[in-house]
C-alpha positions in Angstrom: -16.3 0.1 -21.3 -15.7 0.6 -17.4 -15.3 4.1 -16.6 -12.0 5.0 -15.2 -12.4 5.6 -11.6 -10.9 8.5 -9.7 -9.3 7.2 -6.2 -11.3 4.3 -5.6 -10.4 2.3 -1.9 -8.9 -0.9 -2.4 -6.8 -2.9 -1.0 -3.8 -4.3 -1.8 -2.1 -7.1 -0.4 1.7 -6.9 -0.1 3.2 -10.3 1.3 1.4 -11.4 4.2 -2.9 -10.5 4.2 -2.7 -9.3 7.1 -0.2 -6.8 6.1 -2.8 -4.6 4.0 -2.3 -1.4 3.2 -4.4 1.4 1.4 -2.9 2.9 -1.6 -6.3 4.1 -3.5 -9.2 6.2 -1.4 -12.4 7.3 -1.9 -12.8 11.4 -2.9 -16.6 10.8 -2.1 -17.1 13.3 1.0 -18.9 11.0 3.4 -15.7 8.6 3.2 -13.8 7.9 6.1 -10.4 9.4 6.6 -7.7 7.9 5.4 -4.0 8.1 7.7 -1.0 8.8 5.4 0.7 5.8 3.9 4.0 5.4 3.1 4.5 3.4 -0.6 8.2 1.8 -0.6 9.9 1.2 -4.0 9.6 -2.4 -3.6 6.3 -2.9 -2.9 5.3 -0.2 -5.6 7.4 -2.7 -8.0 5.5 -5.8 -6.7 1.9 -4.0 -7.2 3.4 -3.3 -10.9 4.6 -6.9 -11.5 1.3 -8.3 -10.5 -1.7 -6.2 -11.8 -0.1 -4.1 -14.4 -1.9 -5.3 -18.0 1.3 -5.9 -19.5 2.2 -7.7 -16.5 -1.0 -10.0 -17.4 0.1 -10.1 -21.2 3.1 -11.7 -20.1 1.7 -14.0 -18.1 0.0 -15.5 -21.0 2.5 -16.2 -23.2 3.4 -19.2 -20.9 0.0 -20.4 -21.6 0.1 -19.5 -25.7 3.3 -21.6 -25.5 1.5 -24.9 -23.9 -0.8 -24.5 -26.5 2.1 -24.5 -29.2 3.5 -27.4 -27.8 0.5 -29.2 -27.4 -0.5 -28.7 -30.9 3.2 -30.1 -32.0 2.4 -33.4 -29.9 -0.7 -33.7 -32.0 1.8 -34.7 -34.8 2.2 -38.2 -32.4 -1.1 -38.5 -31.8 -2.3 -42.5 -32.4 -6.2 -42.8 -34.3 -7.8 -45.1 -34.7 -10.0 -45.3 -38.2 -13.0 -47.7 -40.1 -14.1 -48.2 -43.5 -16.7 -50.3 -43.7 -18.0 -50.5 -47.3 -21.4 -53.3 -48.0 -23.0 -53.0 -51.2 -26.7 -55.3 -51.8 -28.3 -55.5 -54.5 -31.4 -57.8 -56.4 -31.0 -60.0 -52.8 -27.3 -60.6 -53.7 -24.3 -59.3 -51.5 -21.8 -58.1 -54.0 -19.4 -57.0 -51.5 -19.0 -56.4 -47.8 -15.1 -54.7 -47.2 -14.0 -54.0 -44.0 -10.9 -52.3 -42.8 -10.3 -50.9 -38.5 -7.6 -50.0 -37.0 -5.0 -48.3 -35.0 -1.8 -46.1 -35.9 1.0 -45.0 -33.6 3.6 -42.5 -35.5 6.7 -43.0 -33.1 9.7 -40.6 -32.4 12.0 -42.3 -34.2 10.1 -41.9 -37.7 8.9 -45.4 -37.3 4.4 -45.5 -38.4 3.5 -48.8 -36.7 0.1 -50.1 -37.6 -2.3 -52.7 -36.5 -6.2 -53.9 -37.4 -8.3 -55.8 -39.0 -9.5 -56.7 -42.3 -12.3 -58.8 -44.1 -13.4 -59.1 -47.3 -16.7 -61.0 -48.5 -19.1 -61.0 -51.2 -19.9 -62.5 -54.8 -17.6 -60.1 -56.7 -14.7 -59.1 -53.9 -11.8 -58.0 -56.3 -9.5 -61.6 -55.9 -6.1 -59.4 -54.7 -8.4 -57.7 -51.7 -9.6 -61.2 -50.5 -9.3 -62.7 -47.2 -10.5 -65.7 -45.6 -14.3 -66.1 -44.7 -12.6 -65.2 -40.7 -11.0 -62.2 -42.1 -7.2 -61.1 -41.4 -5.0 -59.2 -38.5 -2.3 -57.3 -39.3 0.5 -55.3 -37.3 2.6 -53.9 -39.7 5.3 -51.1 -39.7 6.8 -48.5 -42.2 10.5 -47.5 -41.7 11.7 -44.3 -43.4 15.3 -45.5 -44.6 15.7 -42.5 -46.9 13.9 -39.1 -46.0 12.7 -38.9 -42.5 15.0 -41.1 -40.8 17.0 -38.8 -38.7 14.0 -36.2 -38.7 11.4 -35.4 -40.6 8.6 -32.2 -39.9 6.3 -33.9 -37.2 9.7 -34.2 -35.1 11.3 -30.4 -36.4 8.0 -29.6 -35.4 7.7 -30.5 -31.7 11.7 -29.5 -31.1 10.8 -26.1 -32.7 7.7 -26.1 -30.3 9.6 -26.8 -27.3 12.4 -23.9 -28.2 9.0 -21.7 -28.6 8.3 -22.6 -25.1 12.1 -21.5 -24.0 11.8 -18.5 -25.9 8.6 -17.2 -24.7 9.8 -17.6 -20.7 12.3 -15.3 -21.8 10.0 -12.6 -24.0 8.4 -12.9 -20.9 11.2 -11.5 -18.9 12.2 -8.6 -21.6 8.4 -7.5 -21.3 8.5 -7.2 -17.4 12.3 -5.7 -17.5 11.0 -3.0 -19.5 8.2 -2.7 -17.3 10.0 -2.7 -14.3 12.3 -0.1 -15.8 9.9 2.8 -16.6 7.6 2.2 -13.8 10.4 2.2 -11.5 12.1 5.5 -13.3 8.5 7.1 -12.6 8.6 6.0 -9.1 11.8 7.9 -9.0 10.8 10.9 -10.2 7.9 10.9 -8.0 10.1 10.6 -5.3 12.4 13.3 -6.4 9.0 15.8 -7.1 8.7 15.0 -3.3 11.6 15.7 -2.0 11.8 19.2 -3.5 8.4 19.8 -2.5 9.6 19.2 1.5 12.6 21.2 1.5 10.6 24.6 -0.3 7.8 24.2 2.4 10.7 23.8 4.8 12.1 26.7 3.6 8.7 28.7 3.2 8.2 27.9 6.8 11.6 29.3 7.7 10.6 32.3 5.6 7.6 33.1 7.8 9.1 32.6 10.9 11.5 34.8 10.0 9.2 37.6 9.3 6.9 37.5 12.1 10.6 37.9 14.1 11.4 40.6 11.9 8.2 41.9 12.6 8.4 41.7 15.8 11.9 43.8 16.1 10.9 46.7 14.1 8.2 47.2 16.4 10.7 47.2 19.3 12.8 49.2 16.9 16.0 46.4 16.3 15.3 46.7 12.7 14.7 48.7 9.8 11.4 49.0 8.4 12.8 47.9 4.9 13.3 44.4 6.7 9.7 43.5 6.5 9.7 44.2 2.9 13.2 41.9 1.8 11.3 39.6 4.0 8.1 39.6 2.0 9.6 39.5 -1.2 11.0 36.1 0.2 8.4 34.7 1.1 6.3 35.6 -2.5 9.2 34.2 -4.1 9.4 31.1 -1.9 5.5 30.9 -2.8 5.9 30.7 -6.8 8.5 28.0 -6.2 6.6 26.2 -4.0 3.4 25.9 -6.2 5.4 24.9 -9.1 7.2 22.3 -7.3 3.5 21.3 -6.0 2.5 21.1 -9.5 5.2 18.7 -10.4 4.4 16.3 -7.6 0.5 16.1 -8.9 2.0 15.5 -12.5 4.4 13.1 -11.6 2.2 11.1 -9.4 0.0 11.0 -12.4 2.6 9.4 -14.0 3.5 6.8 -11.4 -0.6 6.3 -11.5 -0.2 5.1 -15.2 1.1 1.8 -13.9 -1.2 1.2 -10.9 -3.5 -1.1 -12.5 -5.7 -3.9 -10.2 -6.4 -7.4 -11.7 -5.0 -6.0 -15.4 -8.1 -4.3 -16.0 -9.1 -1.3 -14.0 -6.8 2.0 -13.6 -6.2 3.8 -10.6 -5.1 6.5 -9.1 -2.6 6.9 -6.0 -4.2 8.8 -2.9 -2.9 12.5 -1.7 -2.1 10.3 1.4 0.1 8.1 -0.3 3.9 9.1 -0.1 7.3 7.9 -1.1 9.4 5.6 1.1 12.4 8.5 2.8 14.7 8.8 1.0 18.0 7.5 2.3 20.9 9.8 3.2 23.7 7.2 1.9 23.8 5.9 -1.2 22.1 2.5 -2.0 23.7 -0.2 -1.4 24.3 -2.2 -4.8 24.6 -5.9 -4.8 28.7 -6.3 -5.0 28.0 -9.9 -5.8 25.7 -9.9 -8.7 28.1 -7.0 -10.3 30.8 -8.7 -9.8 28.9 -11.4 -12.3 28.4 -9.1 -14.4 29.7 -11.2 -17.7 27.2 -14.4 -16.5 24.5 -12.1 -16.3 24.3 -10.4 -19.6 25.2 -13.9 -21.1 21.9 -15.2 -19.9 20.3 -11.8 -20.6 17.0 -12.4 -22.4 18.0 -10.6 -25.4 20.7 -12.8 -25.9 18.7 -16.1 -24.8 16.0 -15.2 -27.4 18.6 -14.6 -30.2 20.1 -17.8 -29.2 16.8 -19.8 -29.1 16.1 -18.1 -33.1 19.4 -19.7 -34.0 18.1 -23.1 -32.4 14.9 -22.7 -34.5 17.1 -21.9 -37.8 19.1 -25.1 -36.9 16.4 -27.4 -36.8 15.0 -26.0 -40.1 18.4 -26.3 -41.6 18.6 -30.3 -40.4 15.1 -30.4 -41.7 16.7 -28.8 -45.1 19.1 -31.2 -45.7 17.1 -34.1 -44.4 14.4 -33.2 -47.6 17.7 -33.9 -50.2 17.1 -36.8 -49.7 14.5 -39.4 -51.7 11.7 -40.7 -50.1 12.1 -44.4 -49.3 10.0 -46.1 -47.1 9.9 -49.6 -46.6 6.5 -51.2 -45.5 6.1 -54.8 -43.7 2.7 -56.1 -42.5 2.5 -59.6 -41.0 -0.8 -61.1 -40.9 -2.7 -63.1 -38.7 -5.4 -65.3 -40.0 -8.2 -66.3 -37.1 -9.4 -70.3 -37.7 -11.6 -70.7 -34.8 -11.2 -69.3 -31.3 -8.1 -67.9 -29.8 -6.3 -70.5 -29.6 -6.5 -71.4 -33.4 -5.1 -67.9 -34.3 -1.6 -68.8 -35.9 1.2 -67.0 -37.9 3.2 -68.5 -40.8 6.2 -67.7 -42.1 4.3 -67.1 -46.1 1.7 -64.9 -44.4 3.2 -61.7 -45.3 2.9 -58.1 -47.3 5.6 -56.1 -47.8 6.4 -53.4 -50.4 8.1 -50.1 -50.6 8.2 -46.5 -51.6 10.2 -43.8 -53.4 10.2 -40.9 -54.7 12.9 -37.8 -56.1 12.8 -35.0 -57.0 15.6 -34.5 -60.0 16.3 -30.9 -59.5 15.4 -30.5 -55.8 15.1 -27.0 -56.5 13.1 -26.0 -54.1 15.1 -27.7 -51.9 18.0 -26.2 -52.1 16.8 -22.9 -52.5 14.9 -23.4 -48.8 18.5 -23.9 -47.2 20.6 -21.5 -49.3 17.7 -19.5 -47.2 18.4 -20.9 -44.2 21.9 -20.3 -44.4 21.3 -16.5 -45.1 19.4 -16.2 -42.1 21.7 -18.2 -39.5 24.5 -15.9 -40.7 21.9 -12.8 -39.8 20.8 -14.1 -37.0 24.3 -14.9 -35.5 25.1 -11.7 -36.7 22.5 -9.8 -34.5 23.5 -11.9 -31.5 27.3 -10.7 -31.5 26.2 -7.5 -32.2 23.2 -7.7 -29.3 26.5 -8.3 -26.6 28.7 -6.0 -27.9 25.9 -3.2 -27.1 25.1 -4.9 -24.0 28.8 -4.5 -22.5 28.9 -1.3 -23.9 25.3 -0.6 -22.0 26.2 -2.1 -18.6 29.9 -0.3 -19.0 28.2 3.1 -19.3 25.8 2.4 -17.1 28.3 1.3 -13.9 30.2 3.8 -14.7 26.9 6.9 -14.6 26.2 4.8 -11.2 30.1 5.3 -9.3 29.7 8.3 -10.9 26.6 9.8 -9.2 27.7 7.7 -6.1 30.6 10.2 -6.0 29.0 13.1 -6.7 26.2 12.5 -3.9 28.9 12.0 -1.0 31.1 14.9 -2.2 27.5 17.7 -2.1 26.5 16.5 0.4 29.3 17.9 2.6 28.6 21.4 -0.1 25.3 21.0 1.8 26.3 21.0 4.9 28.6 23.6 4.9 26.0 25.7 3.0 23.6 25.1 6.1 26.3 26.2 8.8 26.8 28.9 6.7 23.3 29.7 6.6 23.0 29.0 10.5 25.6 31.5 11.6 24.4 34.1 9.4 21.1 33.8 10.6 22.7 34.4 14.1 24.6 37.1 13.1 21.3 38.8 11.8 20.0 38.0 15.1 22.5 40.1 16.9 22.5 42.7 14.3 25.6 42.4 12.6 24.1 41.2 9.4 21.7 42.5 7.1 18.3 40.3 6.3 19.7 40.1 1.7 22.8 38.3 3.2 20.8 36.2 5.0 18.1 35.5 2.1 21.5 35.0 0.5 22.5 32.2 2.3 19.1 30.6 2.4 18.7 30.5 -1.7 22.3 28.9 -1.8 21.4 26.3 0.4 18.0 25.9 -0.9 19.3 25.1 -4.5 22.3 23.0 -3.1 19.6 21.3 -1.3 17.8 20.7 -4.3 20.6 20.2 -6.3 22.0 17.1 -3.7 17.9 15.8 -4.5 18.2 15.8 -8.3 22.4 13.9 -7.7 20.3 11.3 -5.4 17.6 10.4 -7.7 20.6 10.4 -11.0 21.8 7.8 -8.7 19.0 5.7 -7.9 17.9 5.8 -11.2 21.5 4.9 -12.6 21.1 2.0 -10.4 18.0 1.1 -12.0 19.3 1.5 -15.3 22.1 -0.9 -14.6 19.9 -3.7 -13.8 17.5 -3.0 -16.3 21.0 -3.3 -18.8 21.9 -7.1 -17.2 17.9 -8.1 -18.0 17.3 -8.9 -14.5 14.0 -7.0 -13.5 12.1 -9.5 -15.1 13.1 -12.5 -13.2 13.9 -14.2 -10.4 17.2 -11.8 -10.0 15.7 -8.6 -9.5 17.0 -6.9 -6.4 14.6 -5.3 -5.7 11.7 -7.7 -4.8 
């Protein structure tokens, strides 16, 4: 088994080849530097959608489904046969039987067959005679009982073309999920970021601070004491800053979980790799597919595949009733007797075999007892389906409402942010001119730092509200996703 391989180079090809860009690089020291590389949420999505494994698991149940419906074709597939049977003995022929053909099952139920027979020998059984030419026959057996509106080759190619149906949309639910939590870890990526920038903002803040601080005791502005508050600052600043570093290295292990090439060999993103900025405003949501809402989550996959289970159970159950039936099939062969060349062949209206078929059970036991089965099962099935978009409304209700939400809450702190920073701003000047002390100032900086922080964590409830609220109408999985 390959050996999973730590930063490897690659690249991968986003739209356009000529747009490449380097997400994995080499730790080896003799490789060449690699300039910082910004990863955007879509085209981390579309690196997911196409080399992820389950990405590749989905792709193949398009082609498991060809093979279903292949196999149900089979049902209609014409043959030909032989039977040739010549038996000598003591220099005498006692028999020579032959019997080739073709048959051709039809859609309608309707078995029409054609070939040729001769019989010849000194003991053919009289009733399997024919003439010393032989005979043609194209005959045809008609299912007037069982079988005549359907029967299982037919159940079996409808039920193989709803399999199809149903395994475009398995397909979907499997990427929607995947889109959902590789798109939450992007997120929190993103958020591990962001936090990370403003504490080494703030750490550099910190340090310029001191070396000013510094700088006025030794011209005797300030107290001693200063350089200490200020240190303590900084040490503090430090602890927060290397656990906010350790959370970007674990959550951009995370994200690496679904950076996969071809399906089959893991990576892992680059240091040089960053998130796309992060944008001030709130994204901007797609009024118009919100607004249809209700025709979304009625073609949501979940629903689709619960509906194509129903179509399956339907079938079965005209299949059911179909087999109360008795068997009666009526078989008519006309035959052809060859006199010379073609244009001896001839039909008469006395050259003819016909016969029939039937058969009942009395009871039909099992019979009923398969669609007594049936029935249970529709009623289940139908059951799970209202139930499935009941808790889909619900879903995309709470979800909507979790996106306005943190929509609100965004713009409203981020005006608590800015008038944290002014007040953090004119402190610091005050400081500067002596009419503040350095814990007031420290003060200020730790309220803007956290409402900083806290204005991240509101961004990223938002983006990943948003992501949940697609994810609820079953659209990252198809050709509706937003964000591809």
């Amino acid at each position: 088994m390959m050996k999973k391989l730590s930063l490897i180079i690659i690249l991968i090809l986003i739209g356009d080849p000529l747009s490449a860009r380097t997400f994995f690089t080499d730790s080896t020291p003799d490789s060449n530097a690699v300039t910082d590389t910004v990863l955007t949420f879509s085209e981390y999505l579309e690196i997911v959608r196409k080399y992820h494994p389950v990405a590749k698991q989905a792709e193949l149940l398009e082609q498991e489904a060809e093979a279903e419906l292949l196999k149900a074709k089979g049902g209609f597939e014409p043959k030909i046969y032989a039977d040739l049977t010549e038996k000598d003995f003591d220099e005498k022929n006692y028999y020579q039987l032959i019997d080739a053909g073709l048959k051709l099952p039809t859609w309608l139920g309707v078995d029409l067959k054609t070939g040729f027979e001769r019989a010849r020998g000194a003991y053919v059984d009289p009733q399997s005679g024919t003439p010393d030419a032989g005979l043609i026959y194209a005959g045809l057996s008609i299912p007037i009982g069982q079988g005549l509106f359907i029967d299982q080759r037919r159940a079996d190619l409808k039920k193989a073309k709803i399999y199809r149906e149903s395994n475009v949309v398995e397909q979907q639910i499997m990427l929607n999920d995947l889109m959902y939590d590789a798109g939450n870890a992007y997120w929190k990526w993103t958020q591990a970021f962001e936090v990370e920038k403003v504490i080494s903002r703030a750490m550099h803040i910190a340090r310029e601070r001191l070396k000013f601080i510094e700088r006025s005791v030794a011209l005797g502005d300030k107290p001693e004491i200063d350089t200490l508050e200020a240190s303590l600052q900084i040490q503090t600043l430090q602890v927060e800053l290397q656990q906010a570093r350790l959370e970007v290295m674990k959550s951009r292990a995370e994200l690496s979980t679904y950076l996969w090439f071809e399906g089959v060999l893991p990576m892992e993103l680059s240091d040089n790799v960053f998130p796309g900025e992060m944008d001030e405003r709130s994204p901007v949501t797609s009024e118009v597919l919100f607004a249809d809402a209700d025709t979304l989550l009625s073609r949501h996959p979940e629903i689709l595949k619960t509906t194509f289970k129903i179509d399956v159970l339907n079938v079965d159950r005209k299949l059911g009733l179909e087999q109360l039936k008795p068997t009666l099939n009526v078989n008519l062969t006309p035959l052809i007797e060859p006199v010379g060349g073609a244009e001896d062949i001839r039909i008469t209206e006395n050259n003819m075999k016909w016969g029939f078929t039937f058969e009942m059970p009395l009871l039909l036991r099992k019979q009923r007892a398969e669609l007594q089965k049936n029935g249970l099962k529709l009623k289940s099935t139908n059951l799970d389906l209202e139930r499935k978009r009941f808790s889909l409304s619900q879903k995309y209700a709470m979800a909507t409402q979790e996106f306005e939400t943190t929509r609100e809450q965004s713009e409203q702190y981020r005006k608590t942010v800015l008038d944290y920073e002014r007040l953090l701003n004119a402190e610091q000047r005050k400081f500067e001119l002596g009419e503040s002390s350095l814990f007031l100032v420290n003060s200020r900086l730790n309220k803007y730092l956290d409402s900083r922080i806290k204005l991240i964590e509101l961004q990223m409830k938002n983006r990943k509200s948003e992501l949940k609220t697609w994810y609820v109408l079953g659209v990252l999985g198809n050709a509706f996703n937003p964000y591809l």
